[in-house]
C-alpha positions as a Markdown table, in Angstrom:
| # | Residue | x | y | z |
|---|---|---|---|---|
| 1 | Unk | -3.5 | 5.5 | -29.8 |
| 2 | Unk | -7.2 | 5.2 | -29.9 |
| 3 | Unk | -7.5 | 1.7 | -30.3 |
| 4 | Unk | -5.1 | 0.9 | -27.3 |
| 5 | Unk | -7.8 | 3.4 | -25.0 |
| 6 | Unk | -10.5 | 1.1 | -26.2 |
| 7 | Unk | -9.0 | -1.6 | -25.5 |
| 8 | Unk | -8.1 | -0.5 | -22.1 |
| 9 | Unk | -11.8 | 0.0 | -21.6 |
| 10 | Unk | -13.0 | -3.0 | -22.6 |
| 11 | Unk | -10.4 | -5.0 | -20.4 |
| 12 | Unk | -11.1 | -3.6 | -17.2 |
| 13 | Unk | -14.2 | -5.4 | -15.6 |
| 14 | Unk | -16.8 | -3.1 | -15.4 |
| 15 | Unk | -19.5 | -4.8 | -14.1 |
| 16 | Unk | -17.3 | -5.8 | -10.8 |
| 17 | Unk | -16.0 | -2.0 | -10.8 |
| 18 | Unk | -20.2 | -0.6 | -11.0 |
| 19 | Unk | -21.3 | -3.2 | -8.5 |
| 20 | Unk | -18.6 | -2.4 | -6.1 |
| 21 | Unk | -19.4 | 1.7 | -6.7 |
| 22 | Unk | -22.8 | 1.8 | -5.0 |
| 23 | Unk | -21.0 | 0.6 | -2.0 |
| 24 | Unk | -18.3 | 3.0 | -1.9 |
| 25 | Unk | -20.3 | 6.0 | -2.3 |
| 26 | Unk | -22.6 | 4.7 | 0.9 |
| 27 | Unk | -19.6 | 4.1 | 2.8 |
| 28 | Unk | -18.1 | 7.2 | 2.4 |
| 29 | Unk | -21.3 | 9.1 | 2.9 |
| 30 | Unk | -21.5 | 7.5 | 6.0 |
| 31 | Unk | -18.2 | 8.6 | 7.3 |
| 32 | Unk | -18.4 | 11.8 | 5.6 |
| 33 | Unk | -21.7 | 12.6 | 7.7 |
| 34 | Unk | -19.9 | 10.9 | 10.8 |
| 35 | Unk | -16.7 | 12.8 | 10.4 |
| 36 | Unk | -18.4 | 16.2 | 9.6 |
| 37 | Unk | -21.3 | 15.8 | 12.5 |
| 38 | Unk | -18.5 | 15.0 | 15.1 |
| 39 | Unk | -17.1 | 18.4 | 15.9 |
| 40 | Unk | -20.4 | 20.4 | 16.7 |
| 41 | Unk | -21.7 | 17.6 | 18.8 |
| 42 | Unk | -18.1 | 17.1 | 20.3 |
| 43 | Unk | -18.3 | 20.7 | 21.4 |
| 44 | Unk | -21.8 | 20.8 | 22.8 |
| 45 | Unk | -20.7 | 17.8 | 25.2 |
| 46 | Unk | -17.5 | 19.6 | 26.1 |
| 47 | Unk | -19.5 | 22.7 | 26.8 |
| 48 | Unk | -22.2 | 20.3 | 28.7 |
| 49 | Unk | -19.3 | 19.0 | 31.0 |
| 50 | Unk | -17.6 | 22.4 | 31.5 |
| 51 | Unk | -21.3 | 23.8 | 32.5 |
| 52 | Unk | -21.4 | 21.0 | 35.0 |
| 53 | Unk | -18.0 | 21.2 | 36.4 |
| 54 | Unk | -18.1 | 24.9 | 36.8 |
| 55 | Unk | -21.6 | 24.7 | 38.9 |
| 56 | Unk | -20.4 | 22.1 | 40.6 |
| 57 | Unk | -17.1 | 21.8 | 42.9 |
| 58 | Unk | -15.6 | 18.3 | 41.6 |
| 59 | Unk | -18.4 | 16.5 | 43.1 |
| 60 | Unk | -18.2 | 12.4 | 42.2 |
| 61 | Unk | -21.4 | 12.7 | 39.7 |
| 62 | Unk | -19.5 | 15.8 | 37.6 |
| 63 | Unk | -16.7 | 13.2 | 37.2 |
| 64 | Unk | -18.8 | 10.6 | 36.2 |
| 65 | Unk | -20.7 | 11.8 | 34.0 |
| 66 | Unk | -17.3 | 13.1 | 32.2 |
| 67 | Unk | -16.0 | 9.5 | 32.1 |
| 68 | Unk | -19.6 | 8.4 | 31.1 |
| 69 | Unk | -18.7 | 11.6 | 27.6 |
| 70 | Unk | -15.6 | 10.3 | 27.5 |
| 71 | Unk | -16.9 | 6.7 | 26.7 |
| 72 | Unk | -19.5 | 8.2 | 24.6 |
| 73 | Unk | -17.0 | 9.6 | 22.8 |
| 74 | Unk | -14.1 | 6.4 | 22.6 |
| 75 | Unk | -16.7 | 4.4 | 21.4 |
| 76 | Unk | -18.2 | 6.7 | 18.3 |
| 77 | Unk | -14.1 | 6.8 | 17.8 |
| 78 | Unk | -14.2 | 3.3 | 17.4 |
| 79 | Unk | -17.1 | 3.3 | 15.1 |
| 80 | Unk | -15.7 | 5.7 | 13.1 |
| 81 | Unk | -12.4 | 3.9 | 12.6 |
| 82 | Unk | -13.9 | 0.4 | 11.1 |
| 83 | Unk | -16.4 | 2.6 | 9.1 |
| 84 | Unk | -12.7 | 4.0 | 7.7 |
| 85 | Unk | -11.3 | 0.5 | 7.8 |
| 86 | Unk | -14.3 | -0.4 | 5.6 |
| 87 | Unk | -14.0 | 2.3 | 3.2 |
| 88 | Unk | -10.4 | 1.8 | 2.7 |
| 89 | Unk | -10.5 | -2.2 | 2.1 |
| 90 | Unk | -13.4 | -1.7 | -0.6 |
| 91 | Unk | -11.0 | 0.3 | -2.3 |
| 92 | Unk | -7.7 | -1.2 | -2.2 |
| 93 | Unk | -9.7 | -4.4 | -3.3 |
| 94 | Unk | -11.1 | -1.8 | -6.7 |
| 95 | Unk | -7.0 | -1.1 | -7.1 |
| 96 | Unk | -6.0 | -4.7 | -6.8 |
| 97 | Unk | -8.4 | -5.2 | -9.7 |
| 98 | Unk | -7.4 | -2.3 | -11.7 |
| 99 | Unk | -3.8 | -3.3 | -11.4 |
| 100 | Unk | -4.8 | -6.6 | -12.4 |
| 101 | Unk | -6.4 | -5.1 | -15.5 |
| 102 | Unk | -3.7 | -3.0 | -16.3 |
| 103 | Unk | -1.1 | -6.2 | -15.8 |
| 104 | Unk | -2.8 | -8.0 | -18.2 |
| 105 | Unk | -3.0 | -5.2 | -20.5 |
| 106 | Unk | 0.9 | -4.8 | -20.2 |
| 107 | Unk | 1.4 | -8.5 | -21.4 |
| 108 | Unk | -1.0 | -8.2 | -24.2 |
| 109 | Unk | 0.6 | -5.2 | -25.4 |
| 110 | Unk | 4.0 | -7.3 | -25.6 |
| 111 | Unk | 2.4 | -10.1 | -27.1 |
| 112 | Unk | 0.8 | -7.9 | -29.5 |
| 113 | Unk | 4.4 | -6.0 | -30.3 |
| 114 | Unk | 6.1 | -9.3 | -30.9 |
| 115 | Unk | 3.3 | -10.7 | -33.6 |
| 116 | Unk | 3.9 | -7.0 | -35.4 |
| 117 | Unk | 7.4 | -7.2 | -35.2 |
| 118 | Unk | 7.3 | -10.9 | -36.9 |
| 119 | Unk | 4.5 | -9.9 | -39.3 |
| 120 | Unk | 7.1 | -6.8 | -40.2 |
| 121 | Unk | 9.7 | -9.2 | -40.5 |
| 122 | Unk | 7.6 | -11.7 | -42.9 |
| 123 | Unk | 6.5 | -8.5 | -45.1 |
| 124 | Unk | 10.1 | -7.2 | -45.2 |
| 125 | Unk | 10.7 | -10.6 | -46.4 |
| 126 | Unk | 7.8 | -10.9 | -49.1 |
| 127 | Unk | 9.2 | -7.6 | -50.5 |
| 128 | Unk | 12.4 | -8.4 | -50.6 |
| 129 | Unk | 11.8 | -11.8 | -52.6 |
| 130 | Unk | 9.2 | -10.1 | -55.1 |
| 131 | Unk | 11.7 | -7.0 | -55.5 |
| 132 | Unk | 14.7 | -9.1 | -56.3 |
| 133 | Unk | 13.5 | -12.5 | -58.0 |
């Protein structure tokens, strides 16, 4: 069982899997901070508006400065989404190559049970003809 482990390990490509890592991290530490910065801010610009609308009886400058947040707001969407978009390509592109890895591993591991099953048969076959000469 060991030996199949290690030679899991030494199949998969680990230089492209540690390049590609550095990346990942980033990309989610970037959405993570985007994604996790977004509600307090989201709410200080709702309370902003709210403040503005109440002073204010639904004068044209209240309603454009809350299409002016709303924009604000559609476009740090947007940046958030291909920052997510990102994030998930670099990893499907890691699980292409780990299937890949573990593809080829599955035909080895054929390849490998067919030469020991010959190899048992030849040995069956030695001992047989040594036993009964």
């Amino acid at each position: 069982m060991a030996i199949s482990w290690i030679t899991t390990f030494k199949i998969i490509p680990w230089a492209d899997v540690l390049t590609a890592a550095p990346y990942i991290v980033q990309g989610a530490e970037k959405l993570w901070s985007i994604i996790t910065g977004k509600p307090a801010q989201q709410q200080r610009s709702n309370d902003h508006a709210a403040e503005k609308a109440s002073s204010q009886s639904r004068s044209l400058s209240a309603l454009d400065a809350r299409v002016q947040s709303l924009e604000l707001l559609a476009s740090e969407l947007h940046k958030e989404v291909l920052l997510s978009s990102e994030l998930i390509k670099s990893l499907a592109q890691q699980n292409a190559q780990l299937v890949q890895a573990v593809d080829i591993l599955r035909v080895r591991t054929r390849a490998l049970l067919g030469v020991c099953g010959v190899l048992g048969v030849v040995t069956a076959t030695c001992v047989f003809l040594v036993l009964f000469r």
